[in-house]
N, C-alpha and C positions, 0 to 999 in steps of 0.2 A: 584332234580333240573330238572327241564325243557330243552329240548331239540329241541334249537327252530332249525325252517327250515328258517323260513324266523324276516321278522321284527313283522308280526302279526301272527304269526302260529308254533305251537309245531307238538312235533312227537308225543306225550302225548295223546294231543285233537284229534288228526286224529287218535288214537287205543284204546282211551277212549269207551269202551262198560258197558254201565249201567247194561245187562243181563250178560256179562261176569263177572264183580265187585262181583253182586251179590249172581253169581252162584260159585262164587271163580276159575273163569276159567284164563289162563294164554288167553292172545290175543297181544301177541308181534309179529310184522311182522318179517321176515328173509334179507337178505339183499337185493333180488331183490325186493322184494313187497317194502321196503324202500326207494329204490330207484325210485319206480314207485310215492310210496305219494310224495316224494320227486318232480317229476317232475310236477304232478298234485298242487303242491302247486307254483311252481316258473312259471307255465305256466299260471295257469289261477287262482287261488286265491289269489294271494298276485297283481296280477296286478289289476283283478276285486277291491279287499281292498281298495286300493289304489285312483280307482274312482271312488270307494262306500262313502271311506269318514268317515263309519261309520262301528261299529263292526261287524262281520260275526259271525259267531253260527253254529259249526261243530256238527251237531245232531248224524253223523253216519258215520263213514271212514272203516276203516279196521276193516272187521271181520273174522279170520283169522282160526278158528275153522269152521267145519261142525254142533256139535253142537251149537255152537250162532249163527249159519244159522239160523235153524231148529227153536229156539226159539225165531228169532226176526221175525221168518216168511219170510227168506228172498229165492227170488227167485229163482229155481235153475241154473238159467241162470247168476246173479249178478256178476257183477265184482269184488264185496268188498273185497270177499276173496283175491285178485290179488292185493289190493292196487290200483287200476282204475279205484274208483269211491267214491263221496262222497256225504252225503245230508247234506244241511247248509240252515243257513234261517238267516236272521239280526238279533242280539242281540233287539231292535228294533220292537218289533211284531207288530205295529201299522201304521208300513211302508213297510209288508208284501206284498201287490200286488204292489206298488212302485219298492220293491225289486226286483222280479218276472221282469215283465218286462223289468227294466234296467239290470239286467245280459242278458236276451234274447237279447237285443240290442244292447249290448256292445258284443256279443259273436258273432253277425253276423257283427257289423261297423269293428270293429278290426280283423276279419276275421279269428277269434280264432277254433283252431282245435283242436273238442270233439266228442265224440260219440253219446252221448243222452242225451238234456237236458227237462226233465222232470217237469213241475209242477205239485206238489201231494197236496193234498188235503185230509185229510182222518182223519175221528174219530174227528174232527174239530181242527183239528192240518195241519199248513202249513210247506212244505217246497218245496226246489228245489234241486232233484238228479242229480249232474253234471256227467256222463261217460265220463272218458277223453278217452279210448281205448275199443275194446273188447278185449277180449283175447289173439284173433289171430292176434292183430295190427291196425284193423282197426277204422277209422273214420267216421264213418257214419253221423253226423250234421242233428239227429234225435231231430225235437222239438215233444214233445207228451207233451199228459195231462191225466191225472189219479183222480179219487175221490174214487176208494177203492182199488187199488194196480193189481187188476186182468186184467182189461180192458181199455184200453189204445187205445187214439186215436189221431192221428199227429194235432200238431197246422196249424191254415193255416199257408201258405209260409208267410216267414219274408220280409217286405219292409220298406224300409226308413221310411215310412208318416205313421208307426202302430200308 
């Protein structure tokens, strides 16, 4: 049975790992990282849901292993392992740059506090990696863009009239 956090969002989907599944690896969070998905979903993903309108597509939450780091390539800076960050894209993929945009502008009108939000780009697959914290707490309200994971470069500054 499912474990929902919110009205559109499981615990399930946010520690759902396709590498872990298939490597037969365990990827349960502990209780503080739970509580971190936890807040990362009542803060900015079920509100975003909400005036998206339309389904969200948790690609990648918590990875909670060193291992499923290492084999989904993830960086060794990433918040994942912490529960502090997630990549989602619209169930939807035909409204992909749509999507992309209206989170970026709903994260800066409603004056939403994250850490890094990212559009990726890579292997011809979209998504948007939300950071809601680093590690150490903080909130940086880093937009960047990415098209192969390594090199990363800030969006211009966000204004009303993008």
């Amino acid at each position: 049975m499912a474990t929902k956090i919110s009205e559109h969002f499981t615990l399930e989907e946010l520690t759902y790992s396709k590498t872990a599944s298939a490597k037969g690896l365990p990827n349960e969070p502990n209780a503080v990282q739970t509580v971190h998905l936890c807040r990362l979903v009542y803060d900015i993903l079920e509100p975003f849901r909400l005036v998206w309108g339309d389904a969200i597509e948790v690609t990648s939450g918590f990875r909670g292993f060193e291992k499923i780091q290492k084999l989904e390539h993830s960086s060794s800076t990433s918040v994942h392992p912490e529960g502090l960050a997630v990549d989602i894209r619209p169930k939807n993929m035909s409204r992909i740059k749509e999507f992309k945009q209206r989170f970026r502008d709903w994260l800066h009108e409603e004056k939403k506090e994250y850490d890094q939000y990212i559009d990726e780009t890579r292997n011809g697959s979209e998504w948007v990696h939300l950071g809601h914290f680093t590690v150490s707490g903080k909130q940086r309200r880093q937009d960047l863009v990415t098209t192969d994971g390594v090199n990363y470069r800030l969006l211009p500054r966000w204004t009303k009239n993008q």
